[in-house]
N, C-alpha and C positions, 0 to 999 in steps of 0.2 A: 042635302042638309045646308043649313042657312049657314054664310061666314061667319055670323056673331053667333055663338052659340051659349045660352041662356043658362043652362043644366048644366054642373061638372064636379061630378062627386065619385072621381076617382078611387078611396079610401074604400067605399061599396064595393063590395066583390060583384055582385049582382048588374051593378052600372058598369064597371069595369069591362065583365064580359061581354055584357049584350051593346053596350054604344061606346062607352070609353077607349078600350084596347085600339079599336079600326082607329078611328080618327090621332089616338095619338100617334101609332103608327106611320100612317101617313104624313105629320106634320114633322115625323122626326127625320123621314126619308127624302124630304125636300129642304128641311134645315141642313142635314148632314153633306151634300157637295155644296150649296149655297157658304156654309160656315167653309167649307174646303179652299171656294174661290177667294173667301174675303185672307185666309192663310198666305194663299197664291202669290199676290196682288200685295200686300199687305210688306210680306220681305221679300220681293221679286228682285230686290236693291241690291242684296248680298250678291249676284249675280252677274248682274245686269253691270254693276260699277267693273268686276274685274275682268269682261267683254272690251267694256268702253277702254281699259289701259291697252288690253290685246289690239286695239283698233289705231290706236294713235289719236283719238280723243284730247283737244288742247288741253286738259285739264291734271295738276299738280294731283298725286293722290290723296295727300291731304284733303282734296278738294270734295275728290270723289268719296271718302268715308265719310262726309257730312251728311249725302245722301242717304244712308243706311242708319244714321244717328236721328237726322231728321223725321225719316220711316216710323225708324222705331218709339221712338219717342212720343209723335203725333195717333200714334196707333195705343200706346198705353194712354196719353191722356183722353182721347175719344174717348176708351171704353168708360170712363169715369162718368157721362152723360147717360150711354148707352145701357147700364144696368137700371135706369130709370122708365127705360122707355116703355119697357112692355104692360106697365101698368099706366101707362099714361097715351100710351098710343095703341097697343094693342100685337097681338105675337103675328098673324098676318100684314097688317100695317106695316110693321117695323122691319121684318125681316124680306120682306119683297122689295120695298123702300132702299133700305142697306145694301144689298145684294144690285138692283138696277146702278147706284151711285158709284159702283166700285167700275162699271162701265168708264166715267170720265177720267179715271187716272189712266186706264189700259190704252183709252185713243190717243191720251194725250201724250203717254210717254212714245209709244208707237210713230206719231207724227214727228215727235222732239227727234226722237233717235233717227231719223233719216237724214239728218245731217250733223256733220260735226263740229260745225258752226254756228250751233242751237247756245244761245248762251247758257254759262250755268243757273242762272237762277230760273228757268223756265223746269231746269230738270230740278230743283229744290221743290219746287210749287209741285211739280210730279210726285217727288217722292213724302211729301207734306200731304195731298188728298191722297196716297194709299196709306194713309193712316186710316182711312174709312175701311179699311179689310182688318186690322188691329181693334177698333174700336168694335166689330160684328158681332166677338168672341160673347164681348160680354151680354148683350142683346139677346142673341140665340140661345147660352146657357141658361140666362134666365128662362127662355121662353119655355126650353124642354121642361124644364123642372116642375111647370104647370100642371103639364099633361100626363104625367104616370105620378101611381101612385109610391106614397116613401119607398115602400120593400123592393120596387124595382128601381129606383132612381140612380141608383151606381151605375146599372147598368144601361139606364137609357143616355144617362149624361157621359157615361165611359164611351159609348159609342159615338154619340152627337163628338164629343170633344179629341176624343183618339182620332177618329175616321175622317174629323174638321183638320185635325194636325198635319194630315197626308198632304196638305198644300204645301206645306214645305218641303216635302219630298219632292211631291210631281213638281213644283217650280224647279228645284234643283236638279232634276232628269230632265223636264219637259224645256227649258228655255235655252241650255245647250243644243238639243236635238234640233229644235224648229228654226234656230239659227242657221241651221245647215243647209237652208232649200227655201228657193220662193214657191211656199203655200199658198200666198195669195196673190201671186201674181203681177199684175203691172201696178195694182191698187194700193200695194204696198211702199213701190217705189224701188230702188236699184239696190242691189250688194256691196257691202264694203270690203276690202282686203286685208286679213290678220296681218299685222306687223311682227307679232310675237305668236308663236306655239302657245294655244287655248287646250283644252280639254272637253271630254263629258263621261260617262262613265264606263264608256268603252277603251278608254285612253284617251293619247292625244290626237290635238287636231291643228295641223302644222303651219306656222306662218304664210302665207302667198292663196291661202283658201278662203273663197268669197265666201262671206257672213251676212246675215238679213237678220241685223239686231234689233231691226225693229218689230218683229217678230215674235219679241218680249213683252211688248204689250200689248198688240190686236191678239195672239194665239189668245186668250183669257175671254174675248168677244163670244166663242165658237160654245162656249157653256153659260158663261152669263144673259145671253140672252132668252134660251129657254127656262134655265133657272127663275129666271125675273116672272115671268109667266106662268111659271107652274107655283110660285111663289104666291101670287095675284090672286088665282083661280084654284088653288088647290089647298091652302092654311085656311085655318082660321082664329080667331080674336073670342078668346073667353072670358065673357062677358062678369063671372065671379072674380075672374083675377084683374080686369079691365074693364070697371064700370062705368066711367064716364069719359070716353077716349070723344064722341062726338061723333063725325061726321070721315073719310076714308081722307080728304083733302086738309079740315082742320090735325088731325092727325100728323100727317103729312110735315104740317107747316111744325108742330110741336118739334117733331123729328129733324130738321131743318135749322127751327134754331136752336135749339141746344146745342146742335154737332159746330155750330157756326160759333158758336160763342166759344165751345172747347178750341177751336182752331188759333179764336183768337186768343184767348191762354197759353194754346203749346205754343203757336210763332213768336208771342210775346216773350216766353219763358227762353226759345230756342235762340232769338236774337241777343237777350243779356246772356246767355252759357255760350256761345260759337264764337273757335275767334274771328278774327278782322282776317280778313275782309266781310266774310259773309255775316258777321256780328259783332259785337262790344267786347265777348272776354269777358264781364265782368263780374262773372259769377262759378263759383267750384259746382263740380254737379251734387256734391253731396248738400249743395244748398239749393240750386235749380230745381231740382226732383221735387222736394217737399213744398217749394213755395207753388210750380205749376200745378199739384196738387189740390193744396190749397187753394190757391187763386180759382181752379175752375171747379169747385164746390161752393164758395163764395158767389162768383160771378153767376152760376145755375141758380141759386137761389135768390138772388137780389133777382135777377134779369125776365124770373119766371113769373106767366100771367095766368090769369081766370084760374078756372078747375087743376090747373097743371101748377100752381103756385101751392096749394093747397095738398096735393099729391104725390110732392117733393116734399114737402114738409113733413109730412107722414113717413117717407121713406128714409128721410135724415134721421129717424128714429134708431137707425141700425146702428149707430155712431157711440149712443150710448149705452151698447151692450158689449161687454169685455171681448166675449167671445167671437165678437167681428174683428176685434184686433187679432186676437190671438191665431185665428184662421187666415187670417190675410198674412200672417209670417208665415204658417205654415207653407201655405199655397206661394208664395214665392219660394219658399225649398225645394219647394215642387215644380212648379209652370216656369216658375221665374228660372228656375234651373234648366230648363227641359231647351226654350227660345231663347236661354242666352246665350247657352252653348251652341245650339243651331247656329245664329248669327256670326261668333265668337271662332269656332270652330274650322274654318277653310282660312282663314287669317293665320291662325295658332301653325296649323300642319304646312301652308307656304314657309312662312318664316322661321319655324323653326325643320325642319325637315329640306329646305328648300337652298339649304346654304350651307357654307363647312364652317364649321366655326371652329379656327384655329388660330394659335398661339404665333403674333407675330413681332418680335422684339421684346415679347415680353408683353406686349398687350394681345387677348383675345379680341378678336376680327371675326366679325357674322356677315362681312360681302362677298364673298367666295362661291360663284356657282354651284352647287354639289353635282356633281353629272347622274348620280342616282337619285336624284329627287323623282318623290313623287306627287303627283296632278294634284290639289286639290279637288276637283272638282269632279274627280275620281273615286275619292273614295267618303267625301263632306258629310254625303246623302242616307250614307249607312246608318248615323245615330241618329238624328232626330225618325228615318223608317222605322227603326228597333221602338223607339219611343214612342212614338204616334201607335205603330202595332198592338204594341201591350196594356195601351192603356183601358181599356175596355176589360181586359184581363183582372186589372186593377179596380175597376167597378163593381164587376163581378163577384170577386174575391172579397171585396168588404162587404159585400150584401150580404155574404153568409156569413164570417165571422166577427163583424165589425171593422171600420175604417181606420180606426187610434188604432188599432193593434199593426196593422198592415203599415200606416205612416209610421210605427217606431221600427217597424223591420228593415223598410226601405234607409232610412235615416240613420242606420248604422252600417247599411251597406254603401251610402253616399261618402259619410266620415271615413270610411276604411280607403275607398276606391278615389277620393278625390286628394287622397294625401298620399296616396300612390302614384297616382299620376302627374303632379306635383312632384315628386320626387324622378321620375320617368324623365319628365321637361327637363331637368338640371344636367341628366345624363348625357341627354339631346343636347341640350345648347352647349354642353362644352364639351361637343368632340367632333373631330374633322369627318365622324360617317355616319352620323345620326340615325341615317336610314335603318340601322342595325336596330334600334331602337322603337322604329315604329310601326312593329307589331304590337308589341304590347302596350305603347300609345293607343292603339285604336282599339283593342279591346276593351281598356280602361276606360276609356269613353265611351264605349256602347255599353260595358254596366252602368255608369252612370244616366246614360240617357232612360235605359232600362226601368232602373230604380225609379229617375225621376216620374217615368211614365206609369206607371203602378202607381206611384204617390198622389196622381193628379187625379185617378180615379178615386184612390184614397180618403182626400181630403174633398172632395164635391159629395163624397158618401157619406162624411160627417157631419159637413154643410145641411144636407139632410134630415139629418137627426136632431139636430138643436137647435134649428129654425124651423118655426111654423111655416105653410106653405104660402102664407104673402109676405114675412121676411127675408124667405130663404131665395128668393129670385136676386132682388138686391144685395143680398150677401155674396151671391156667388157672381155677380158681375162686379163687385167692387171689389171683394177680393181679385178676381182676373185682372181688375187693371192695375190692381197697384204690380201685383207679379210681372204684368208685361212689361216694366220698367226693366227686366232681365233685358229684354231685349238690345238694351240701352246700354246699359250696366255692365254687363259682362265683358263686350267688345272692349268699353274702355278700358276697366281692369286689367285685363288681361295683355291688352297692347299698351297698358300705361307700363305694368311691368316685363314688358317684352325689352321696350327702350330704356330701359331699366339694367338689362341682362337678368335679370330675376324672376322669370315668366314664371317657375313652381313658385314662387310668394303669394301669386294669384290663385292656386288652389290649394294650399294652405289655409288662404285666408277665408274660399267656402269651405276646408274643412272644420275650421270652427265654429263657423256659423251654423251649419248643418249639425255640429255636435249640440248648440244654445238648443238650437230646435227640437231635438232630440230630448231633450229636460223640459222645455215648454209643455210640447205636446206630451210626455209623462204626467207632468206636476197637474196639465186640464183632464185629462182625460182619460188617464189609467191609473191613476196612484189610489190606494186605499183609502176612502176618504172624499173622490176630490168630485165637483157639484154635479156633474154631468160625466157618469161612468158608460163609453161606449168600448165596448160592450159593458 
């Protein structure tokens, strides 16, 4: 069958069965590890930064969370381009495109990391282009959403987007393990010796043990390349949903600069918000966020030419429907919740769990080795698995009973479970054996991840519903990127009030937010009355 394919009337049971099903099928099975690797790659940082301190890496840690700020950051503003693409370029175009480019961050951090005299800003630039694995989210969901029709779409996107989530898992298993052994041999370059006891999910892994941390970025080569190719040779570009994409190269170039122009938005944005050295300071994030926003909505449309001016235009159309707002809060209660905690989460359990925190003169003191701490890095991977796991579950489950129903259940188990654990922290940080305590820390957390993972299924099932099928692409990559700001978001939170002493303030404060949500999504979509009753 031809890549542009002319016919696509999914809604037909009859096309469905005899030509539609195979092809979407296969377009979901080659989006689905492709969207996995861009996961990978994408926050590979969370990881990778608390190696380089195990390493004796010249760099202050302040230093090295900018990398993970930077990541995440670059990675929500891409997807803001990236939910345009598929009708402007096309869903094989884009997502083989996407997928080969996340190649350049893997070499380059790979090559950085072999030595420790790499300066910092060569690893900024790294963790700035894996923002192209952050940016894919949005791409790809749109593109699924093409190919099956409404009554299955929870469940094709629950899986596109749960089974895409497992990159943060396998990053978090997989870049401890490959650390531990030259895989590649001489090509790789030489081991470096832990200074400090590391981790992976086996336990620890003891200072004086040779590392090949660079290892963290070529391991991601060993599937993006054939991904890139079955990408290529095995999608294709639906010509109803992508009418005037052009030529495989003009294409291409669409793809190119858009994501260039976002770059230069997020670097733009990320220099006034970072401080000095690596930037100005001169911006709160609750002002950074909205303006980088802005700016690369603005900049995409001044900057955009011929038919792809035109296409944008059209799609800026979703701006002025209520219900894009109101799903974009949703879906950061949801997603935004799911990758922030991911990110947030091996931070939260060092620092609080990783130290005694006791009473000394009368002031409480948090520098106090705990000799029962445990690993990060050991136990981090559990919730966002749970979460990526269920989400699918969560597709599933609104296909049959509707998706508002399912986001208000999750959305009172979020408000119970985040003001639990919220209160859990307070326990932790003011007692000399925390440890005591973090069991039921990490269960707490994995309802949460739980919920949030159901929710994501959720709200892309609603998405569904009350968008036509050429709104609803753009809907759902633009709600994704505003949500991947969690990514961003949470970390600082969270460690804004760590150094605070008041780490439970920070889930307090999604507990309210998650209760707001919880009356939003009532007042749209389930009250008596209200314009768009799902179910």
């Amino acid at each position: 069958m031809s890549i542009n394919i002319k016919e696509w009337d999914v809604e037909n049971q009859k096309f469905w069965e005899s030509t539609g099903k195979k092809i979407a099928n296969r377009n979901l099975w080659i989006s689905i590890p492709s969207l996995l690797m861009g996961f990978a790659v994408w926050l590979m940082w969370g990881i990778i930064t608390v190696q380089m301190l195990n390493l004796g890496f010249p760099f202050k840690p302040e230093q090295l969370f900018t990398l993970t700020a930077i990541a995440g950051l670059a990675g929500a503003t891409l997807r803001i381009p990236a939910s345009f693409f598929i009708r402007i370029a096309g869903g094989r175009n884009t997502i083989f495109l996407t997928t080969a480019l996340l190649m350049i961050p893997a070499i380059g951090t790979g090559l950085a990391l072999q030595d420790k005299d790499t300066p910092l800003w060569a690893f900024q630039l790294m963790a700035l282009l894996s923002g192209i694995g952050g940016g894919n989210f949005a791409c790809s969901m749109s593109n699924i959403s093409t190919f099956f029709p409404k009554r299955l779409q929870g469940t094709a996107l629950g899986l596109n987007a749960g089974l895409g989530n497992f990159g943060v898992t396998t990053m978090q298993v997989l870049i401890p393990l490959v650390m531990t052994a030259g895989i590649f041999g001489a090509l790789a370059g030489e081991p470096m010796t832990l200074i400090k006891d590391s981790g992976w999910i086996l336990g620890k892994i003891l200072a004086g043990t040779p590392t090949y941390i660079q290892n963290a970025g070529f391991v991601w080569l060993l599937a993006l390349v054939p991904l890139a190719f079955l990408g290529f040779f095995g999608m294709n570009n639906l010509m109803p949903i992508s009418p005037n994409i052009g030529s495989t190269i003009s294409a291409f170039i669409k793809i190119l600069w858009l994501y260039g122009l976002a770059f230069v938005t997020a670097g733009v944005g990320l220099y006034l918000y970072l401080p000095a050295p690596t930037g100005l300071g001169l911006l709160n994030m609750w002002v950074a966020l909205p303006l980088i926003m802005v700016g690369t909505l603005f900049v995409m449309k001044l900057a955009a030419f011929g038919e792809m001016k035109a296409n944008i235009a059209k799609q800026f159309t979703i701006f002025s429907n209520k219900h894009t707002w109101s799903m974009t809060v949703l879906y950061v209660l949801t997603f935004g919740s799911f990758i922030g905690f991911s990110m947030a989460l091996p931070l939260a359990i060092t620092v609080i769990f990783g130290f005694q925190h006791e009473l000394v003169d009368g002031v409480m003191t948090h520098t106090t080795k705990n000799p029962n701490a445990v690993s990060a890095l050991t136990y981090a991977w559990i919730g966002p698995f749970v979460g990526a796991l269920i989400r699918p579950v969560g597709g599933w489950i609104s296909d049959k009973v509707g998706g508002s129903i399912v986001t208000q259940l999750i959305s009172v188990v979020m408000v119970v479970a985040s003001a639990a654990t919220g209160y859990v922290m307070f326990l932790a940080y003011n007692s000399a054996t925390p440890e005591q305590y973090f069991m039921i820390f990490m269960v707490l957390f994995v309802v949460l991840f739980a919920a949030s993972g159901i929710g994501n299924g959720s709200t892309f099932r609603t998405v569904g519903v009350i968008f036509d099928r050429v709104q609803a692409g753009p809907v759902l990559g633009w709600t994704s990127a505003v949500a991947a700001y969690g990514a961003f978001i949470a970390p600082v939170v969270i460690g804004a009030q760590i150094k605070a002493g008041t780490p439970q303030n920070a889930m307090y404060g999604f507990a309210i937010f998650y209760a707001l949500c919880l009356i939003l999504n009532w007042w749209f979509y389930l009250r008596p009355g209200s314009e768009i009753k799902n179910p």
